[in-house]
N, C-alpha and C positions, 0 to 999 in steps of 0.2 A: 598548498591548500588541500583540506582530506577531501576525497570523495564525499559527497550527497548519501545520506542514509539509503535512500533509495535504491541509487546505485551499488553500498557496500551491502544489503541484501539481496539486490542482485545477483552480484558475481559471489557471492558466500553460499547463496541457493543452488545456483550454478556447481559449486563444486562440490555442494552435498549431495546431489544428485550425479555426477559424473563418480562418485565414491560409493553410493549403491549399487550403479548398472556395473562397475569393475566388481563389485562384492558377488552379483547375481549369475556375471557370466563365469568368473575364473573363481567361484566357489571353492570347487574341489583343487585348482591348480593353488590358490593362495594356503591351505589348510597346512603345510609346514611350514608355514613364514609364520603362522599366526601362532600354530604351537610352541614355533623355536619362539618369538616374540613374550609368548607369555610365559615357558620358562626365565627368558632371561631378564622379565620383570620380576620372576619370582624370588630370583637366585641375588638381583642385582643389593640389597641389603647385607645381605653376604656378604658379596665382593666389597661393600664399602668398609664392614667390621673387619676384612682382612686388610685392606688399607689403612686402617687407622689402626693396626696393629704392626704395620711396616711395612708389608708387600706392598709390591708394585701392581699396576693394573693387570700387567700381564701374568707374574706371580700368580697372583689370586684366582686369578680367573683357570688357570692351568691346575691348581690344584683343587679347584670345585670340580674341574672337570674330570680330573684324574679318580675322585670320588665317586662322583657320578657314572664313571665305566663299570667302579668295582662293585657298586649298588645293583647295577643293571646288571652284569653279570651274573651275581647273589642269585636274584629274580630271574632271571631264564633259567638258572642251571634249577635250583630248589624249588621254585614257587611256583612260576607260570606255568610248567606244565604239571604241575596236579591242578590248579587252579581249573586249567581246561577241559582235565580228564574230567573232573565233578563235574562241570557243565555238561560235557556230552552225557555222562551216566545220571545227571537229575532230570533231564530231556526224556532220557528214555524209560529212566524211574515213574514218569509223570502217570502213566495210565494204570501202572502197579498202585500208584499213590489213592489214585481214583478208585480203583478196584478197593481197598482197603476200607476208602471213606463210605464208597456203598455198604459193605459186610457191615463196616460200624454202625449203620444207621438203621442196616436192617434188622440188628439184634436188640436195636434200643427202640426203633421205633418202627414197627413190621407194616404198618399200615400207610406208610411214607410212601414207601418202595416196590407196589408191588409191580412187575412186569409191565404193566402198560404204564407206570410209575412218569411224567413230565421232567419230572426230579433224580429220577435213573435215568433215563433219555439222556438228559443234559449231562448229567458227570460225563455217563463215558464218552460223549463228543466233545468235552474239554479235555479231556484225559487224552483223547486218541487225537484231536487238532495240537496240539502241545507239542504228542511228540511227533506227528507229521511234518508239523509248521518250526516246529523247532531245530527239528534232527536236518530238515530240510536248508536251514536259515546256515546254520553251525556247518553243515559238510560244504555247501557251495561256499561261506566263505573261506574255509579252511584247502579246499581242492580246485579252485579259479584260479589259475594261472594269472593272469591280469592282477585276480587282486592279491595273490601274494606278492607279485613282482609291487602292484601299488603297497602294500606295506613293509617288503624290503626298503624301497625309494624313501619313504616316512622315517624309515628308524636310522638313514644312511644321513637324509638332507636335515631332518629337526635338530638332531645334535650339533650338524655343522652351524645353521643357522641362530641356535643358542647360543654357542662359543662365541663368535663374531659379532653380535649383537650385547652379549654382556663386557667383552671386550672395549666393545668402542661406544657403552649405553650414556654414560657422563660425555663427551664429545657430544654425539647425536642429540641429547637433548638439548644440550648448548646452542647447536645450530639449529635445533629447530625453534630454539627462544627466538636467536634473530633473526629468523625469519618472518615475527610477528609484525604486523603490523605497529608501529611506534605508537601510534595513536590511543590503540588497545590493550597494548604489552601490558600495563597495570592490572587492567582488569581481568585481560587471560590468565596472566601470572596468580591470580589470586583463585580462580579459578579451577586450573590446572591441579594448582597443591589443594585443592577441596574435594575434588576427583580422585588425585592420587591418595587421598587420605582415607575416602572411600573406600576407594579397591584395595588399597594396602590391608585397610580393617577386614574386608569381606574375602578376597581373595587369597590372600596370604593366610589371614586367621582360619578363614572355616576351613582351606586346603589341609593347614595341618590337622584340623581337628576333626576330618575325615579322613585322614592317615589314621589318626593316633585310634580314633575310634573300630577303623575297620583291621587295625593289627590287632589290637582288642579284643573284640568280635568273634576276628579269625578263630584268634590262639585259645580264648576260653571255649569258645564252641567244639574245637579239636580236643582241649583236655577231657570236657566232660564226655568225649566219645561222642558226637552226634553226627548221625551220615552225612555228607556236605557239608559239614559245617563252616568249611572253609570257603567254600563258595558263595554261603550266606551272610556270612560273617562281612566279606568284601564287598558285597551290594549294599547292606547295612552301611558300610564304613561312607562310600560312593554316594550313596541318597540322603546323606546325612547333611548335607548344603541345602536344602530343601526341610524346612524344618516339618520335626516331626513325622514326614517322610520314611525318614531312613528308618527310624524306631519301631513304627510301625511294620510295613512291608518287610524289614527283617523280624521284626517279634514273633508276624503272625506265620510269619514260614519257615521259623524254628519250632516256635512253641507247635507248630501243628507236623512236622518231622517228627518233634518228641514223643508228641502223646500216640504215633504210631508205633515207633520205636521202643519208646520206653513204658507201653500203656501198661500200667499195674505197679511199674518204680516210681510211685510220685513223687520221690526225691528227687531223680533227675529231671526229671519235668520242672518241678520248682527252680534247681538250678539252670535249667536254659531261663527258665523267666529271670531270676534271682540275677542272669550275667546282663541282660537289655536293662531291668531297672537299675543297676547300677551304673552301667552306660549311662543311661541317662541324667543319673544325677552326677555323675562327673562332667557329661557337657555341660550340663547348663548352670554349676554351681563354681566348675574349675576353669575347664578347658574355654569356652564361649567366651565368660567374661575376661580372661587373662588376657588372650588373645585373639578377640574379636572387637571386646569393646562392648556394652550395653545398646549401643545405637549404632550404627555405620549409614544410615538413611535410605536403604532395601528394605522395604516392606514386604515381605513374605510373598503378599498378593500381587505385587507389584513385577516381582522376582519370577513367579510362575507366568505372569502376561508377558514378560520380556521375552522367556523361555520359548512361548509357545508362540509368538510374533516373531520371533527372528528365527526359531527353528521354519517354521511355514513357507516363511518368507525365501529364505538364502540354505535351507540344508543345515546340515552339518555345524558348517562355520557358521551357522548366524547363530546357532545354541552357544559356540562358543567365544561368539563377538556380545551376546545377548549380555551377560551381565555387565562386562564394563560401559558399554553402549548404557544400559538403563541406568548405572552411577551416573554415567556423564549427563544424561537426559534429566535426571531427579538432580543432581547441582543446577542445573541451566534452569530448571521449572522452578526451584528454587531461587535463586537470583532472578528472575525474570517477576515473579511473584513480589519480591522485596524492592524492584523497581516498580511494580507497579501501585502497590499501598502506598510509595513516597509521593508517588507523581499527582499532578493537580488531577487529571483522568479519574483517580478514584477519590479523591479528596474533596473536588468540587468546590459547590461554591459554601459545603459545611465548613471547609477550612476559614475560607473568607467571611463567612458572619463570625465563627468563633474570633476571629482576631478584632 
């Protein structure tokens, strides 16, 4: 005989809460389980199109991975470190940057600026906190003992945990079907693939489409010759899951690099603009709809409360537990909502006169 409703929210409550206070205390200790985890939900599509091409699980899975070293490779030997060089050198560009934006404003509008100026005050304490608070942020993490040893651990344990998890992801899901409640299975099952349909659409699609966008990004910002470009470009590519976001905050910290760098070429100026508006319309006309889908059930606004509720909450890892958590939360508010329209609770006794 099932358990008493009462009872099965019970012990369900129970162990939603014993899955927070594990989330809250071993934050930082869970964050390569979670990273390998959500690699090898990413990958695991992959592995099935090489299985149904012939490989074996293990097959498959060894030659995503053997890919995966030479990618990684590619990017530390070529990429990562100028990536980083631009970082330190726009940290310390920032108060030049500032210094620039004052002269500009003082030749265009003298009466803005003068000396006891509110408005010169501010720049250069944004200019000079930037690269204090930056150069300060950037050397301690790059010279902390600790935390290189914690990001040696990361790039040592994620990989291994990816491997072993996309390895044995068909199995684990198996078992954790039955391990469902028999009662439920139906409805979880239906559930579950509404969820994963979800994060398959939002996760996997905007992931690449923050790839594609910030190689993009990168490489046009590079050709047209813009200082940092590549550093920009990759935040652009990165804030681009966040709509409208990425286009922005990268737009307006090219287009305002350009116009110091190239102020009197308004060619190039046009063209750093000329490279974001076309960005944009390849996301939202090619790349979005292809592979994202028109709807995935993340409301923008929804996406950013998740963000900023589970970042608050758990760190780190809740930014990164935040969006599948709020798919799973908007299915359930969903089904939960579509039980409750059915039920006599909101039908009342309108249903009963109607009949």
């Amino acid at each position: 005989m099932a358990l008493p409703v009462r009872d099965q929210l019970k012990y369900w409550g129970l162990t939603a809460a014993v899955f927070s206070l594990v989330l809250w205390f071993l934050g930082d200790v869970l964050l390569p389980f979670v990273l390998g985890g959500a690699i090898a939900y990413f990958l695991d599509p992959v592995a099935d199109r090489l299985e149904r091409m012939g490989f074996s699980r293990g097959a498959a899975t060894g030659t995503i991975t053997v890919i995966g070293v030479l990618a990684f490779v590619v990017l530390a030997l070529a990429i990562i470190p100028t990536l980083i060089s631009q970082a330190l050198a726009l940290v310390q560009f920032a108060p030049q940057l500032f210094n620039d934006l004052q002269s500009f404003l003082t030749e265009r509008f003298p009466n803005l600026l003068d000396e006891n100026s509110v408005v010169r005050e501010t720049l250069i304490k944004i200019g000079q906190t930037i690269q204090d608070q930056g150069g300060r942020v950037i050397n301690t993490l790059f010279n902390s003992a600790k935390t290189v040893l914690d990001i040696a651990i990361l790039f040592l344990i994620v990989p291994v945990v990816a491997v072993y998890l996309l390895l044995d992801w068909d199995r684990m899901i198996a078992r954790i079907d039955a391990l469902v409640p028999r009662d439920h299975s139906e409805v979880v099952r239906q559930l579950a693939g509404e969820i994963d349909k979800v994060l398959s659409g939002f996760v996997r699609g905007m992931g690449s489409v923050c790839m594609v966008l910030g190689i993009y990004y990168a490489l046009a910002l590079w050709m047209v010759g813009l200082q940092f470009g590549l550093i920009v470009g990759v935040v652009a590519g990165m804030l681009t899951f966040i709509p409208y976001v990425g286009a922005l905050v990268g737009g307006l910290l090219a287009i305002g690099l350009a116009l110091f760098q190239f102020w009197g070429e308004w060619h190039w100026i046009v063209a750093v603009w000329a490279i974001f508006q076309s960005g944009q319309f390849i996301e939202g006309n090619i790349l979005t709809p292809r592979w994202v889908g028109s709807s995935v059930g993340l409301h923008p606004v929804w996406l950013l409360l998740a963000l900023s509720v589970f970042g608050s909450l758990f760190g780190f890892v809740g930014m990164l537990v935040a969006v599948p958590l709020a798919a799973a939360i908007g299915v359930l508010a969903r089904f939960a909502t579509a039980q409750y329209t059915g039920s006599r609770l909101y039908r009342g006794l309108t249903e009963r006169k109607e009949l």
